[in-house]
N, C-alpha and C positions, 0 to 999 in steps of 0.2 A: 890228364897225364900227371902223376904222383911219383914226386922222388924221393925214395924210402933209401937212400945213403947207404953208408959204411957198416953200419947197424945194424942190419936187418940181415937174418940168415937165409941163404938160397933157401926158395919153395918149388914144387909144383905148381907151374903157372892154377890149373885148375883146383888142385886144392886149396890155393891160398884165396881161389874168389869162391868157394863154398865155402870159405869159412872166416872170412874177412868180417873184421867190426869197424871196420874204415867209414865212417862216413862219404867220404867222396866214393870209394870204390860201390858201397851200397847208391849213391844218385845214381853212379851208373849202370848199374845192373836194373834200378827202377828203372831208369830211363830207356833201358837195352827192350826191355820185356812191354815195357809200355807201348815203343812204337812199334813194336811186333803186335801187338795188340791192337793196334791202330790202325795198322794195314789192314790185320783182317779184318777189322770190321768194315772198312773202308771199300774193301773189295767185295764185300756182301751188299753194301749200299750201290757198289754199281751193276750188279745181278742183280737187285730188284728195280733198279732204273733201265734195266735192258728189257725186261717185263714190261714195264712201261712205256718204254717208247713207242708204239705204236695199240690200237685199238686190236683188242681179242686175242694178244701175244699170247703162244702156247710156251713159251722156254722155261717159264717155273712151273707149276701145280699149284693149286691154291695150298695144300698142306705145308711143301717147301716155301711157299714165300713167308706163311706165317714162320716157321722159324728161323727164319734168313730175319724177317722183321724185328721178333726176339731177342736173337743172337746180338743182332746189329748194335741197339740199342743198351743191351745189356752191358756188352762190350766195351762201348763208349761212356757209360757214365760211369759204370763200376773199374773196370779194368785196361783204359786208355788214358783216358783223360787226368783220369788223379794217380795215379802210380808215376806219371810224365810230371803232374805238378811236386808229386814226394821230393819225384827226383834232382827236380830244382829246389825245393827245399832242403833235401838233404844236402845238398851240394852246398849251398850258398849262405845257409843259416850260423853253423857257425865259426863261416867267416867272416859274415859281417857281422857279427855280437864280438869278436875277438875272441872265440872258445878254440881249443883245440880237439873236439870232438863234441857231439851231441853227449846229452847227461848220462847214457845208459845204453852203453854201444851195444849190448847184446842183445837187449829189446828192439833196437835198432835193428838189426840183421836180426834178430825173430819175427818183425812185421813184415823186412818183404820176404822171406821166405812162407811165411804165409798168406801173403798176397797167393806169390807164385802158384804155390800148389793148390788153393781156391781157385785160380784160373783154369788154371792145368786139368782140376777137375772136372769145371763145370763145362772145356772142351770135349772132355772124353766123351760126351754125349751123342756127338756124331756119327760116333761108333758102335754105340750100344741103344740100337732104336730108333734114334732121330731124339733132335736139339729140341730143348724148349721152344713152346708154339701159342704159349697163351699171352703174346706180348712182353715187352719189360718192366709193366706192372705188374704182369700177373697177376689178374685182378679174377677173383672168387667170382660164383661158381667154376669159370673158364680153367682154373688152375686146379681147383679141387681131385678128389681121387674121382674116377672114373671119367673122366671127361681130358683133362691136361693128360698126355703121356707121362712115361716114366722120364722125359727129358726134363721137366719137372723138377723130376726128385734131383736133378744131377743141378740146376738152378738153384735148390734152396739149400741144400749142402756147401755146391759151392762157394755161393755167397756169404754161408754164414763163415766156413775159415776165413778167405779170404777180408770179411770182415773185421772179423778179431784183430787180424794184421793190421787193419787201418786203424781201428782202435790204438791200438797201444804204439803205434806211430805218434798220432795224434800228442797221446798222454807225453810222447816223448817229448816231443818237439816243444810245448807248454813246459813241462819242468826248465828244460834247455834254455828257452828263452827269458823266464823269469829269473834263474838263479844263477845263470853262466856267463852274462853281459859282463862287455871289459869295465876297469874300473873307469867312473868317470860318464858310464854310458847308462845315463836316466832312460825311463819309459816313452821321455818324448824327448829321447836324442836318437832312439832306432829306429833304421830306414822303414821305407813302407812297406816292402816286401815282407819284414819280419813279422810288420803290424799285419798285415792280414794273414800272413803263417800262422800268427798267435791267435786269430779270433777263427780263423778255419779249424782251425785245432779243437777250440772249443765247441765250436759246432758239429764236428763230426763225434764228437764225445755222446752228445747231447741228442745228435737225431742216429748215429747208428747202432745207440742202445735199443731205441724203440724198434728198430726194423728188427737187426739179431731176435729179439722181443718176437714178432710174428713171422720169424719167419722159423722160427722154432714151433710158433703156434701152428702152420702149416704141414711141419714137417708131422706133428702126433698127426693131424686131418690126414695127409698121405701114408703115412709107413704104418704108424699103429692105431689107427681107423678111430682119431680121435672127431670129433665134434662142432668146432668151433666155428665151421666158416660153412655147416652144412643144413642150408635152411630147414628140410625136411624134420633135422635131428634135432631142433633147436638151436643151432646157428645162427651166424649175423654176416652177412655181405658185406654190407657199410661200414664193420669192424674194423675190415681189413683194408679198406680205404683211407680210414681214417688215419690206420698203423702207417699204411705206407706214406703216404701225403705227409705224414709227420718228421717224417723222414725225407720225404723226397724235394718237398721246396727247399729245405734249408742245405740239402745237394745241391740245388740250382748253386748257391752261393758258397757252397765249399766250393764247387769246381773253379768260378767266374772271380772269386777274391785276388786268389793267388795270381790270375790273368792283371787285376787291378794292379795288385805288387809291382809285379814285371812291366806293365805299363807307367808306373811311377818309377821308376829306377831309369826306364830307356829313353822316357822323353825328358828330363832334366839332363841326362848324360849327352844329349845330343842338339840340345838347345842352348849351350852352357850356361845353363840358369840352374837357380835352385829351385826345388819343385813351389811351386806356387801353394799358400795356404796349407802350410804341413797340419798345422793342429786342424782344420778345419777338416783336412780328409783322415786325419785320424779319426774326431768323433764321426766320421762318416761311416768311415768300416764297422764302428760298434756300433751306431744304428741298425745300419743294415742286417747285422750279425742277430742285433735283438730281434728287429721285425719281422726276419728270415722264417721265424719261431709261431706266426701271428696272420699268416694269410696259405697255409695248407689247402683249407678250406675250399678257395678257389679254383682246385678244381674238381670239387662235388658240385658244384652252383646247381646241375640238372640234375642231382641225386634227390633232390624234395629236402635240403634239410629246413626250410621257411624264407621268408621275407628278413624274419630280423638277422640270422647267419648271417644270410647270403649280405645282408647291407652290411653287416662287420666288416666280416672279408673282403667286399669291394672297396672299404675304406682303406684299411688295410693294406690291400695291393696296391694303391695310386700311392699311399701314403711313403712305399719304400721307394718309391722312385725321386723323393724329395732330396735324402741323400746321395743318391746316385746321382743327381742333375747337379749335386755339390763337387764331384769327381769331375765329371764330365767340364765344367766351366774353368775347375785350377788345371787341368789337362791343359787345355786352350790356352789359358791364361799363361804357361809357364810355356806354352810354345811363342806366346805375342811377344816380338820385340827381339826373342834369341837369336844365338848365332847358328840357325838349323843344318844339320848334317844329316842329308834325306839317302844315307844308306841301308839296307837290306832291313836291318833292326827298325830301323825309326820309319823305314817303309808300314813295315809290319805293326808298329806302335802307334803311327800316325794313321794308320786306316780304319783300327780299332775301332776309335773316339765316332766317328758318323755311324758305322756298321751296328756297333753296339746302342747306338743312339734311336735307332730305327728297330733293333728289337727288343728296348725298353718301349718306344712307342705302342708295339703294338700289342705289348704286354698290358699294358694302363689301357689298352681298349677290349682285351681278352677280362680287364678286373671288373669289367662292369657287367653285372648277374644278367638283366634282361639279354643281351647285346649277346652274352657268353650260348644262350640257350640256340643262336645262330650259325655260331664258330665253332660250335664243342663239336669232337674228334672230325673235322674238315682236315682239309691242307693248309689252312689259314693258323691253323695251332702250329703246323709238322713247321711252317714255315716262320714264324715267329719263334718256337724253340731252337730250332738251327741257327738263327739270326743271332739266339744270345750259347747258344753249344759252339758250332764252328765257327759265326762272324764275329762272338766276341774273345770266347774262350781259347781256341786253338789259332786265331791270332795273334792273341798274348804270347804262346807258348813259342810260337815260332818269333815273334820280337824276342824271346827270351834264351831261344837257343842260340840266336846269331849273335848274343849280346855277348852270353857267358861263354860262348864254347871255345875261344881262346884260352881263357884260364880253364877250364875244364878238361881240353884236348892239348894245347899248348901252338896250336895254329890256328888262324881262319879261314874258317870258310870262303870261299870264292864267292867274291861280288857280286860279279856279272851273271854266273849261274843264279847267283839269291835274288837280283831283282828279277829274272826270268822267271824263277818259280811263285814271287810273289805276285806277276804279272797274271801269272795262268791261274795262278791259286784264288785271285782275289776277283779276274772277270767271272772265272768256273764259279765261283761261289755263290755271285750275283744272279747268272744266270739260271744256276738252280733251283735256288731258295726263294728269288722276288717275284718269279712268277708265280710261287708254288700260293701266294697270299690270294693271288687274282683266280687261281682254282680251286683255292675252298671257297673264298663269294662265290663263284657259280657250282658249290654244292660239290664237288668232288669230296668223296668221302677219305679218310685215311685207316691205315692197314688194307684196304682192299687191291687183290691182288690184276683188278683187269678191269678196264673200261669197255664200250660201244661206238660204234662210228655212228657218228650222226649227235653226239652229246655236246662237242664245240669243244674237248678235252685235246685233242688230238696237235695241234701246232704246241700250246702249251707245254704238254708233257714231252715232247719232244725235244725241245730247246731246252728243258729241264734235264734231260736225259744227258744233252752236248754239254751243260753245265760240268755234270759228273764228271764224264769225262775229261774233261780239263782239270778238274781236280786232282784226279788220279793222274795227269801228266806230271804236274805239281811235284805230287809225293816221290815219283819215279826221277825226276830233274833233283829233289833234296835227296836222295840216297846215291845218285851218281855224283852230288856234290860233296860228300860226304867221304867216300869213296877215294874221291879226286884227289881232294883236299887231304887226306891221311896220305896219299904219296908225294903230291905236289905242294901243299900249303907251307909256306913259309914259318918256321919258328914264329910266334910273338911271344914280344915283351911283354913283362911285368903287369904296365899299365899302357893297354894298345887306344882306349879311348879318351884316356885322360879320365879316369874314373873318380866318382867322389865319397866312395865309402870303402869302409877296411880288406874288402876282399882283393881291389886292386894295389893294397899297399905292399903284399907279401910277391914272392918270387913266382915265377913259372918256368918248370914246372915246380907245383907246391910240394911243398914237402911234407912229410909222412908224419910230423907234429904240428904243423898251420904255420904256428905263431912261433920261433926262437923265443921272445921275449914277448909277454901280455902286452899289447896296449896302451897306452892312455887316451883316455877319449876326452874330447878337449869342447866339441861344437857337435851340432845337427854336423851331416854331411864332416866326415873327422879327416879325412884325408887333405878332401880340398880345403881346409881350414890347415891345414898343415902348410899346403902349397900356398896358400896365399901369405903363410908367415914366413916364409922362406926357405922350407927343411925340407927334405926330397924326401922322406918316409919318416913314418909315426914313430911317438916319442914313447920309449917301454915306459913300463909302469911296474918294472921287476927287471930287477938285475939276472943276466946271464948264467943259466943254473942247469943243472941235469934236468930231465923230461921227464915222467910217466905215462907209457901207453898204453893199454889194454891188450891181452892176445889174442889170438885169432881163437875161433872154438865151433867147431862141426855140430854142437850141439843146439841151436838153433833149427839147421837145418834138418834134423834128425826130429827135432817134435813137430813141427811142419808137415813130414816125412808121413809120421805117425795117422795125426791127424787127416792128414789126405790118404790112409788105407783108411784106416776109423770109418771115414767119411763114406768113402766107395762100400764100406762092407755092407752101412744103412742104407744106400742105395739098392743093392745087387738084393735085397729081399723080393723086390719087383724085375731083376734079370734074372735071367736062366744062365748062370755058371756054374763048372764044376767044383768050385769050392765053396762052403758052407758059409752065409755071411756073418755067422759065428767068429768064424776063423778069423777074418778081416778084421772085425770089430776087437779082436782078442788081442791081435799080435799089431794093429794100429797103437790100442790102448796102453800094451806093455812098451811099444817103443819111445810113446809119446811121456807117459808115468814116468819111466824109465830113466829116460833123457833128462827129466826134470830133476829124478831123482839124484841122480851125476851132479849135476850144474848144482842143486842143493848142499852137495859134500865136497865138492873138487877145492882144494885151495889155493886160486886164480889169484895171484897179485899185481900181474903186467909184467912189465918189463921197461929198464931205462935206458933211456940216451944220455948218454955222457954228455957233460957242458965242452969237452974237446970232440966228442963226436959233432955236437950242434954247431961246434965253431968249425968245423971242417965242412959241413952241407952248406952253412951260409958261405963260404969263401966259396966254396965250388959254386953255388948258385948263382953269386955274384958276379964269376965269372962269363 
């Protein structure tokens, strides 16, 4: 909820959110599109658990499930999970540094509109042929031309806009943090949340060059019958292994950071302690961040690359769990002895800590090469990745929606429904994923779309199946609460938990400049340093003065716009339409050039809030 005052000229509800450079309104449009993305995927994982639940199931095809399998996956790492973490970044970042906007609002709103329409594309697939089907690695020859459908083409397109988005997110978010902190607020006075925003940031810098990288190399092997990944032609399979896995661990810990953040934030705010060992889980996040870089490898172990790799890499992988096992003990630590308030968040924050515990475990037994050549694509992987995907990641997130969504929405969510849904969420989860360990020991293969009666699969995948299920209650119980709560939920205050960092010092609803006055930051933790000296809110660090905002500008959306026909016209070479995918590529390019070209000459200088406007929002807010 955002209160844009006396100031602000009437809009079109819809045109002002296509063209908004708000930071809060862009979290929320990530976060909108996110769990929209999360469902579906979510509902594709329980059509292939309906598959599974009993032996010789006919309800999928083996075709369909592979890209039900695909999708699902895709879905979830690219386009669920991190546009939900942007969107808590966006939201939260600069309020807690004391910025009144991210560095670069229209990069800002250019990322997720290009998210969007990367998504948007690489859905259209469904439509035109069937979805990608060679997994969500799409791992060569499988994906190559003749073998992967053209759902393919609509996978390596999409991904790569949508990419881009996240990129220059990324870059955003890094400028923002380095150069826009209040005054007074060192490198090791910012919360943890910020810390791992900033080192996620740089890792997605870092591994989504290389993927963009092949998957452009991909695309000449598809559309213009280049060479790269095709044995016969002189190719290399393992290339593309290697491209992605470069990329793809240090995903693991873009996704899993930001869960760490959020889990530093909810369990000192609920424990009233301050987090235990701040410096020490600082260098923890840039270890991690470094080694994230340094065990890829891992999962080639059965590619042949030697004895000596494979012992690197096995090092390697145990070696990052040293730092993690540093998170994991100030977690505990800064829970022993508090004053614990075991609501819906700290539900969610405190169950984190063992769930994630258990698939670091069995990650540090996936690092060891021999041991790997047993587990490799089982249920024993599917099971140990979900452990650290939904038991760690999407834990986090939901400690972090129930945390923030007061100051985000301007009410809370309902209690009672939040422990019900963590109730279902968190048995469902168990139930799923812990047996899925005991079915790759006994050899169940993963991606395959059907078992035999008589193989001892049958109980197992079953209760796995009621697992989902309950998941899916979960999600269904958080959108009825959601729902509820926008009619029912009570106004909250300012600061509903007794918060200890700069976002709960400002008003609810916020308003459309953050901050009236910058800041000063005084201590680690600035607020409750405030509260402990006696002063009900932070002490500025600038006198009361007019504001500059940025405006709002449709042209974001319009090279996004661009790029997603662009995108579609290299595709449509492999569909049978009647427009020429000349045409596409032509009038993508002109709108995408175009629009840049605009935004190059327009002369944009924002617009201000009077220091009598500013003193009229804080009296009304006040009130």
């Amino acid at each position: 909820m955002i209160y844009e005052g006396p100031s602000t000229r009437q809009k079109n509800v819809l045109w002002d959110w296509l063209t908004t450079v708000d930071h809060k309104k862009i979290a929320i449009l990530y976060l909108i599109t996110g769990t929209l993305f999360l469902l579906k995927a979510g509902l594709l994982a329980v059509l292939m658990r309906i598959q599974l639940i009993a032996p010789a199931m006919t309800f999928l095809s083996g075709q369909t499930y592979n890209e039900l399998v695909t999708m699902h996956g895709t879905l979830m790492l690219f386009l669920a999970v991190v546009p939900i973490s942007f969107g808590f970044m966006n939201f939260v970042i600069p309020l807690q540094i004391g910025a009144r906007d991210v560095a670069f609002p229209f990069v800002n709103a250019l990322g997720f509109w290009l998210f969007f329409f990367g998504g948007v594309l690489l859905s259209l697939s469904w439509f035109f042929g069937g979805a990608p089907d060679a997994g969500w690695t799409s791992y060569v020859p499988l994906a190559s031309r003749g073998f992967g459908g053209v759902g393919i083409d609509f996978y390596v397109l999409g991904l790569q806009v949508s990419g881009i988005g996240t990129l220059v997110s990324a870059i955003n978010f890094i400028v923002t943090i380095i150069n826009m902190r209040a005054p007074g607020m060192s490198m090791m006075r910012i919360p943890l949340f910020t810390w791992t925003t900033l080192v996620t940031s740089i890792l997605v810098v870092f591994a989504f060059t290389p993927l963009a990288a092949g998957l452009a190399l991909l695309m000449l092997d598809r559309i213009f019958d280049g060479q790269f990944f095709i044995t016969g032609e002189g190719g290399n399979v393992v290339i593309w292994q290697h491209i992605f896995w470069i990329f793809g661990h240090p995903e693991v810990y873009i996704l899993v950071l930001p869960a760490f953040g959020i889990i530093s934030e909810v369990i000192p705010a609920f424990s009233r302690k301050r987090l235990f060992g701040y410096t020490a889980m600082v260098f923890a996040v840039i270890i991690i961040g470094f080694l994230g870089f340094m065990v890829w490898a891992h999962h080639m172990f059965t590619v042949g690359l030697g004895p000596i790799s494979n012992t690197v890499f096995a090092l390697t992988s145990m070696a990052i769990a040293i730092p993690t096992g540093i998170k994991i003990f100030n977690w505990l630590f800064t829970m022993w002895g508090g004053k614990l308030t075991f609501n819906t968040a700290m539900l969610f924050a405190a169950s984190f800590v063992p769930t994630f515990v258990l698939g670091g475990v069995t990650g540090v037994m996936t690092a060891m090469a021999p041991v790997t050549s047993l587990y490799h694509d089982t249920y024993f992987v599917v099971a140990h990745f979900h452990y650290i995907i939904v038991g760690g990641i999407v834990l986090g997130l939901l400690a972090g929606l129930f945390y923030w969504y007061p100051k985000m929405f301007g009410h809370k969510l309902n209690e009672t429904l939040g422990i019900i849904t963590f109730v279902f969420f968190y048995i469902g989860f168990h139930l799923t994923f812990f047996i899925q360990h005991l079915l790759g020991l006994m050899g169940m293969q993963r991606r395959v779309y059907t078992f035999l009666e008589g193989e001892g699969l049958s109980t197992m995948n079953f209760i796995s199946s009621i697992g989902a299920f309950l998941m899916l209650g979960a999600f269904i119980l958080l959108m009825i609460n959601i729902i509820f709560s926008a009619y029912k939920g009570k106004r909250a205050e300012s600061d509903p938990w007794d918060g200890r960092t700069l976002e709960w010092s400002i008003h609810t609803p916020i308003p459309e400049y953050n901050f009236a006055q910058t800041p000063q930051v005084r201590s680690l933790d600035p607020l409750f340093y405030e509260k402990v000296h006696g002063v009900s809110k932070m002490k500025p660090a600038e006198p009361m003065d007019e504001i500059h905002m940025p405006n709002g500008t449709i042209i974001p959306f319009l090279i996004s716009l661009g790029l997603f026909i662009a995108g579609f016209g290299f595709i449509s070479f492999h569909l049978d339409v009647f427009v020429s995918p000349y045409i596409y590529i032509t009038i993508g390019g002109l709108l995408t050039f175009g629009s840049m070209a605009v935004r190059s000459i327009k002369d944009d200088h924002g617009y201000h809030i009077s220091k009598e406007d500013v003193e009229d929002m804080e009296k009304h807010l006040s009130e």
